[in-house]
N, CA, C and O atoms as a DFTB+ gen file, in Angstrom:
396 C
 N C O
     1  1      91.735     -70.639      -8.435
     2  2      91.501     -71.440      -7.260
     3  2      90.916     -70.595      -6.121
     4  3      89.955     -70.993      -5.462
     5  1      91.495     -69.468      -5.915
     6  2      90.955     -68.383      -4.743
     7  2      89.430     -68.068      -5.548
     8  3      88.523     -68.537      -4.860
     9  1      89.131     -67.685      -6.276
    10  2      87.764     -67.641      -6.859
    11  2      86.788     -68.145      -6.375
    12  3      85.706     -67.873      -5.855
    13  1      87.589     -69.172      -6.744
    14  2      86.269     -70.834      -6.564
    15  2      85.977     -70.405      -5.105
    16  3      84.966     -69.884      -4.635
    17  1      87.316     -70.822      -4.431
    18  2      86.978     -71.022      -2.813
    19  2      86.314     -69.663      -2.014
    20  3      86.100     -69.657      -0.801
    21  1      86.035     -68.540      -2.905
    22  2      85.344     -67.387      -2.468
    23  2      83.692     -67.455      -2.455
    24  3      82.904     -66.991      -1.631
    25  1      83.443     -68.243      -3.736
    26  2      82.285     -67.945      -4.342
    27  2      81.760     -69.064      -3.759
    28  3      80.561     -69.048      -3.479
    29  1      82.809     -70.610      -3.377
    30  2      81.771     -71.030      -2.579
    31  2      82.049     -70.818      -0.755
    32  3      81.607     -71.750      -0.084
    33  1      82.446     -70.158      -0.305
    34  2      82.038     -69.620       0.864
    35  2      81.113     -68.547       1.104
    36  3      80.575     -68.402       2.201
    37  1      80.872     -67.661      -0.039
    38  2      79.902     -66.922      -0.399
    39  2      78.482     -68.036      -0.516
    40  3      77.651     -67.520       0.231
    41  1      78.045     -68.947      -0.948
    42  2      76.994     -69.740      -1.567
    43  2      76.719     -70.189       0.193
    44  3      75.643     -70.112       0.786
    45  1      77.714     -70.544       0.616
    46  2      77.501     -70.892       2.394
    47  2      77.001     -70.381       2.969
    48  3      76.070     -70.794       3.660
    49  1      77.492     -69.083       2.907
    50  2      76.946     -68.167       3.750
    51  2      75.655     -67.883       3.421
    52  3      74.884     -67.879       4.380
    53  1      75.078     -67.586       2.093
    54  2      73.869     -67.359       1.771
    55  2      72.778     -68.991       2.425
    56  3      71.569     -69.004       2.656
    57  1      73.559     -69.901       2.527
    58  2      72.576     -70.780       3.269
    59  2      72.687     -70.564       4.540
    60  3      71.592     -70.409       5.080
    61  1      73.681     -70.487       5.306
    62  2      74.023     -70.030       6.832
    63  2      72.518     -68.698       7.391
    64  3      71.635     -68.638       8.246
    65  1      72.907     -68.085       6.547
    66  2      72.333     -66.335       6.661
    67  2      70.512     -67.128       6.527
    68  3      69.868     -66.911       7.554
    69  1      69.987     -67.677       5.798
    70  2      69.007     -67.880       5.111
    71  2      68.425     -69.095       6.743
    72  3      67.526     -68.825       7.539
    73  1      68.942     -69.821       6.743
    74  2      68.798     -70.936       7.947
    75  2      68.389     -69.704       9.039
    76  3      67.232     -69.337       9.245
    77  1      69.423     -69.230       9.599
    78  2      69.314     -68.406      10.907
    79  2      68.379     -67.529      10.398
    80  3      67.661     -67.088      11.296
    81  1      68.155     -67.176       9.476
    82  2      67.098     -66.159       9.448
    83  2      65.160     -66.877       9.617
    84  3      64.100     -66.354       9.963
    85  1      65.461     -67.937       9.267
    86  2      64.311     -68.825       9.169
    87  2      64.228     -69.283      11.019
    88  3      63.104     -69.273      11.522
    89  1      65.043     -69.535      11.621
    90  2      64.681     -69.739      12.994
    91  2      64.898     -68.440      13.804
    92  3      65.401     -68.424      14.927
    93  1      64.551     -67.559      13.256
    94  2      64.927     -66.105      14.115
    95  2      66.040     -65.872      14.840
    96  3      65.787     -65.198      15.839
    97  1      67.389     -66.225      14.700
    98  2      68.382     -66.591      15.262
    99  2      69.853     -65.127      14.351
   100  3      70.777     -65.064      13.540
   101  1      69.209     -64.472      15.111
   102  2      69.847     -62.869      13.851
   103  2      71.374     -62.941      14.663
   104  3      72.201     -62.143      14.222
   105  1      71.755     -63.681      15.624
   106  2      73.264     -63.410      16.213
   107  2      73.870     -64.603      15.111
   108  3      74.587     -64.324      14.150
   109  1      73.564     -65.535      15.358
   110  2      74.203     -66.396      14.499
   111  2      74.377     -65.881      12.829
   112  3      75.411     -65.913      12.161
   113  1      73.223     -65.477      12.473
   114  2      73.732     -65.141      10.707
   115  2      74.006     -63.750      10.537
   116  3      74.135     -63.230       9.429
   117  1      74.150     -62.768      12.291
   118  2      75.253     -61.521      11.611
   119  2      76.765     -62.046      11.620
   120  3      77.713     -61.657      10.938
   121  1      76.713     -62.951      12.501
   122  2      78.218     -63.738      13.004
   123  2      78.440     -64.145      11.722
   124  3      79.106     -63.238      11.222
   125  1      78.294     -64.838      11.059
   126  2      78.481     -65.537       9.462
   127  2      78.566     -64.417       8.811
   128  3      79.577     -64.444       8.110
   129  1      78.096     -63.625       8.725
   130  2      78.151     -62.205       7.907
   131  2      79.814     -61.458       8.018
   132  3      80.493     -60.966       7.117
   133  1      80.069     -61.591       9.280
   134  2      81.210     -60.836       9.886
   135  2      82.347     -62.031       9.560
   136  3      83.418     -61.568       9.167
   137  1      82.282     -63.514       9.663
   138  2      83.365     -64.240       9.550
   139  2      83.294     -64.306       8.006
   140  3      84.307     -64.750       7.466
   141  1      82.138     -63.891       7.103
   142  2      82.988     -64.145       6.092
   143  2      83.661     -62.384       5.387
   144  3      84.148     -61.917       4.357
   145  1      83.348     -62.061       6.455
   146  2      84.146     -60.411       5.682
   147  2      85.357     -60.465       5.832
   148  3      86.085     -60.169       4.885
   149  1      85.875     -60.847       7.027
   150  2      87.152     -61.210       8.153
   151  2      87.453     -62.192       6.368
   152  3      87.999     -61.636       5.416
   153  1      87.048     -63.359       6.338
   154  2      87.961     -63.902       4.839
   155  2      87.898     -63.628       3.498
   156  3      88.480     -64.165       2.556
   157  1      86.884     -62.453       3.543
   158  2      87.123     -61.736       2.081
   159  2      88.240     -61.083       1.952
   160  3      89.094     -61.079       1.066
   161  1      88.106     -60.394       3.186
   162  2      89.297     -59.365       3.114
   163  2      90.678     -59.603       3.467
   164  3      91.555     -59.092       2.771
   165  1      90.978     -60.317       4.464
   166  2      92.028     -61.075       5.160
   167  2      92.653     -62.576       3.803
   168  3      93.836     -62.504       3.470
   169  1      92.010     -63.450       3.343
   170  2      91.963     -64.126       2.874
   171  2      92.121     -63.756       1.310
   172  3      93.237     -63.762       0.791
   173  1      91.005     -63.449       0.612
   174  2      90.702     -63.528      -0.884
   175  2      91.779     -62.190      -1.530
   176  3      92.618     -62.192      -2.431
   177  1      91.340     -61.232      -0.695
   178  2      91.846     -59.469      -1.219
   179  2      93.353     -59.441      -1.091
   180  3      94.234     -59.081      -1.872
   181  1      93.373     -59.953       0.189
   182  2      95.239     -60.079       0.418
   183  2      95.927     -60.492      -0.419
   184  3      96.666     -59.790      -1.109
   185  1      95.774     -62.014      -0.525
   186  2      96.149     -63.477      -1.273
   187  2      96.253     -62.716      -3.292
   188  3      97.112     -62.774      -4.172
   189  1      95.074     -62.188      -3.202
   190  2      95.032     -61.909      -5.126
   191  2      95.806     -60.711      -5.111
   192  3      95.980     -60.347      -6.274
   193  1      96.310     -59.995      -4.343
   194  2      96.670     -58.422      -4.510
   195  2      97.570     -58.575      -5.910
   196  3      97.464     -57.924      -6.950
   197  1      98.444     -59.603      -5.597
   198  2      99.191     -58.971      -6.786
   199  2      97.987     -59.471      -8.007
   200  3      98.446     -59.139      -9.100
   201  1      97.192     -59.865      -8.107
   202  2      96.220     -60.340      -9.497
   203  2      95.743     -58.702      -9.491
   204  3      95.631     -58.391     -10.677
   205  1      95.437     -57.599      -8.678
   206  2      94.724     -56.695      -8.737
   207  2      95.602     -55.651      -9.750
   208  3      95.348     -54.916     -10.704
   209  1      96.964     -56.097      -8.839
   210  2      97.620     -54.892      -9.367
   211  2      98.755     -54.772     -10.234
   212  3      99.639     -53.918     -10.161
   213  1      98.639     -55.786     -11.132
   214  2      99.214     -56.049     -11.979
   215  2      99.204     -54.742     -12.926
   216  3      98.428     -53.814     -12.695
   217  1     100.104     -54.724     -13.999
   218  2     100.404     -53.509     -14.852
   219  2      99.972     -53.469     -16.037
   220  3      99.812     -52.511     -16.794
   221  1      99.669     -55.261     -16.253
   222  2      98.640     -55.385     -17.860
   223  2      97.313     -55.838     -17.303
   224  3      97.026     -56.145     -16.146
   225  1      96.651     -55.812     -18.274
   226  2      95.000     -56.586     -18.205
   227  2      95.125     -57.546     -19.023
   228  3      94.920     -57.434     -20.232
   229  1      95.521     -58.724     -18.369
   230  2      94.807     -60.102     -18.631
   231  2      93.773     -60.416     -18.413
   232  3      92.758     -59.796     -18.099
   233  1      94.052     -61.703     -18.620
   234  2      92.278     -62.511     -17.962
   235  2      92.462     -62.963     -16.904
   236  3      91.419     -63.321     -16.357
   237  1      93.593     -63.157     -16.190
   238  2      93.311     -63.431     -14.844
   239  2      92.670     -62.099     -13.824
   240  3      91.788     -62.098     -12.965
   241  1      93.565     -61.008     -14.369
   242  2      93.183     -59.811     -13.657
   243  2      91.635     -59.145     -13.556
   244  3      90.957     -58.605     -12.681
   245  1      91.455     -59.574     -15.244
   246  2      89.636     -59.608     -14.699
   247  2      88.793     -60.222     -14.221
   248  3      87.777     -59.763     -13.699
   249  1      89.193     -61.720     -14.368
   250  2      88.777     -62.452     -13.584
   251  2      88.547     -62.440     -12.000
   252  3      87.490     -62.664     -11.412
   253  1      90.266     -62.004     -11.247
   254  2      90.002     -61.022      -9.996
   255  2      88.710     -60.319      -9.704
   256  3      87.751     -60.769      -9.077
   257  1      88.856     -59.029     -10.317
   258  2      87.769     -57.751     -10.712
   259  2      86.102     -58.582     -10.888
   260  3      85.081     -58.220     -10.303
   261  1      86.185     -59.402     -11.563
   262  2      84.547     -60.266     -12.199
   263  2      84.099     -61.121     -10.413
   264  3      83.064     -61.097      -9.747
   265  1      85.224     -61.673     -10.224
   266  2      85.006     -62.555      -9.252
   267  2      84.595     -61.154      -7.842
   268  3      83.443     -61.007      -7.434
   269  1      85.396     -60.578      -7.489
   270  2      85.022     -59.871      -6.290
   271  2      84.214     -58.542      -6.425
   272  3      84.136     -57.948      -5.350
   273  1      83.359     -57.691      -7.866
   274  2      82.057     -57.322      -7.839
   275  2      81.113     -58.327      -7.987
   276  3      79.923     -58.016      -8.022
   277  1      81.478     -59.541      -8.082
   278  2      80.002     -60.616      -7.772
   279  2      79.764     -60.747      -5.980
   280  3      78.744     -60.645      -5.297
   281  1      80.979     -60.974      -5.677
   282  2      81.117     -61.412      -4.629
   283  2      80.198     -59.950      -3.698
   284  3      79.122     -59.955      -3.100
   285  1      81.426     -58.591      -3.994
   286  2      80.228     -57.491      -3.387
   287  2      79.184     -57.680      -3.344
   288  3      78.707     -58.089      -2.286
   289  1      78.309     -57.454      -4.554
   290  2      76.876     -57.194      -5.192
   291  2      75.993     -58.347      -4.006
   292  3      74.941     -58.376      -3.367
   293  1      77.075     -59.100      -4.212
   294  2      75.648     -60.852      -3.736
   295  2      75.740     -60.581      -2.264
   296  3      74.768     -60.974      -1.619
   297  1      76.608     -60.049      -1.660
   298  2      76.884     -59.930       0.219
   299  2      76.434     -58.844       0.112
   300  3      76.022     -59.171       1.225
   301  1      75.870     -57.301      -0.188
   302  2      75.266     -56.651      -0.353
   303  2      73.808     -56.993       0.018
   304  3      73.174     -56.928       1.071
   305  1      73.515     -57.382      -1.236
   306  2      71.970     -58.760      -1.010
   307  2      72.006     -59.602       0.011
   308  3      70.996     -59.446       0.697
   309  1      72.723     -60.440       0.433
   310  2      72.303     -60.985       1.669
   311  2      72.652     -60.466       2.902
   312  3      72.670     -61.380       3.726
   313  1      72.954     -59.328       3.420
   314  2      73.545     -58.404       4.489
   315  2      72.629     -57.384       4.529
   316  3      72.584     -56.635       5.505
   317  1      71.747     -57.235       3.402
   318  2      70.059     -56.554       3.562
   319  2      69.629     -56.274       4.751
   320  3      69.672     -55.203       5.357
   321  1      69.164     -57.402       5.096
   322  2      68.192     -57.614       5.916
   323  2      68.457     -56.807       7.545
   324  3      67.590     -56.335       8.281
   325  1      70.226     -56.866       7.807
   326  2      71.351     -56.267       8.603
   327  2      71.875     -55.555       8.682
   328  3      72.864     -55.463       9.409
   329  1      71.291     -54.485       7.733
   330  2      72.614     -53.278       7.753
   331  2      71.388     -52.617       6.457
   332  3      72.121     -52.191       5.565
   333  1      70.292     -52.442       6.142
   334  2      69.982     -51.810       5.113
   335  2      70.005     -50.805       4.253
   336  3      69.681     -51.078       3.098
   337  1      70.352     -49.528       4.549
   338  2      70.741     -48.280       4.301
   339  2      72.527     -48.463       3.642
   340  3      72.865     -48.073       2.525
   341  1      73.427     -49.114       4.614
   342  2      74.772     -49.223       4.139
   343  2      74.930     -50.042       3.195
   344  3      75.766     -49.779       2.330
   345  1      73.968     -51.545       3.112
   346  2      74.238     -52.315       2.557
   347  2      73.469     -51.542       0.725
   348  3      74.078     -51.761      -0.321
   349  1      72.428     -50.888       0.740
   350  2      72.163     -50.198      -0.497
   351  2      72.646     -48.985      -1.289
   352  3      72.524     -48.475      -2.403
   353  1      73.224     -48.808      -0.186
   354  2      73.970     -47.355      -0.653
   355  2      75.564     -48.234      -1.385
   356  3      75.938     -48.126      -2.553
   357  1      76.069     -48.839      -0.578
   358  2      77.189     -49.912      -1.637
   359  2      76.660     -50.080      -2.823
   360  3      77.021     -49.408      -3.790
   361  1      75.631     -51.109      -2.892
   362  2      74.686     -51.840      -3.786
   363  2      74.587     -50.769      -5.243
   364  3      74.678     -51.199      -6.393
   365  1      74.426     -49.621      -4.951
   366  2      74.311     -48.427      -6.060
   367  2      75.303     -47.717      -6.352
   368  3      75.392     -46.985      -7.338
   369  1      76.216     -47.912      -5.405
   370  2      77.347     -47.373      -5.848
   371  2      78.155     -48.380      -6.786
   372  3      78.759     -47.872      -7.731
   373  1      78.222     -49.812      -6.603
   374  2      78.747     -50.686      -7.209
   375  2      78.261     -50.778      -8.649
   376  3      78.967     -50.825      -9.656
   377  1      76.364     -50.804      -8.539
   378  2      75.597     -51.003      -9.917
   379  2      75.995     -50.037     -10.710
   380  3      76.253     -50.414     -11.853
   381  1      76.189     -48.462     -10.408
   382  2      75.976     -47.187     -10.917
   383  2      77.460     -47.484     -11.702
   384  3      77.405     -47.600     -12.926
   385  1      78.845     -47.616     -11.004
   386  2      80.102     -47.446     -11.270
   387  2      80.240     -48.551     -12.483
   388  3      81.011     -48.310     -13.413
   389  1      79.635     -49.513     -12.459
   390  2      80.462     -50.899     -13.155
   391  2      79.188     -51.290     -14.290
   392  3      79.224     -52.357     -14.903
   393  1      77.761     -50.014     -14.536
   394  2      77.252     -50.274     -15.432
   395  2      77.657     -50.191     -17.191
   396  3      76.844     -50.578     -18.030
């Protein structure tokens, strides 16, 4: 259920970010950028901890893990445009580690 509701506040934001970027409006879609970090982290990371740190590997636990390097990788990509250097240097560290 936390998944879902990640991936689609993630899909939001990529329209949020994409809109403001189309009317030159860069306060509004760093603001969206920043409120959805505030509920990645506050929200999704908190809420699953114990899915993270569980002592076996199930499928929920990778599921965790599957769900929040998508989630990185794709806010990476759309936080480009805002942060470029930090946002690629993640981007390769994530691709490089989890190839």
């Amino acid at each position: 259920m936390l998944d879902q509701w990640i991936i689609s506040e993630l899909q939001q934001l990529i329209v949020d970010v994409e809109r403001g970027l189309e009317a030159y409006d860069l306060q509004q879609s760093s603001r969206q950028l920043a409120v959805f970090l505030d509920n990645l982290t506050n929200r999704y990371i908190r809420r699953s901890r114990r899915r993270f740190w569980k002592s076996e590997h199930d499928g929920d636990k990778e599921q965790a893990y599957e769900t929040l390097y998508s989630v990185l990788v794709t806010f990476c990509q759309v936080a480009a445009p805002f942060m470029p250097f930090v946002t690629e240097y993640i981007y390769r560290s994530l691709k490089v580690t989890c190839s």
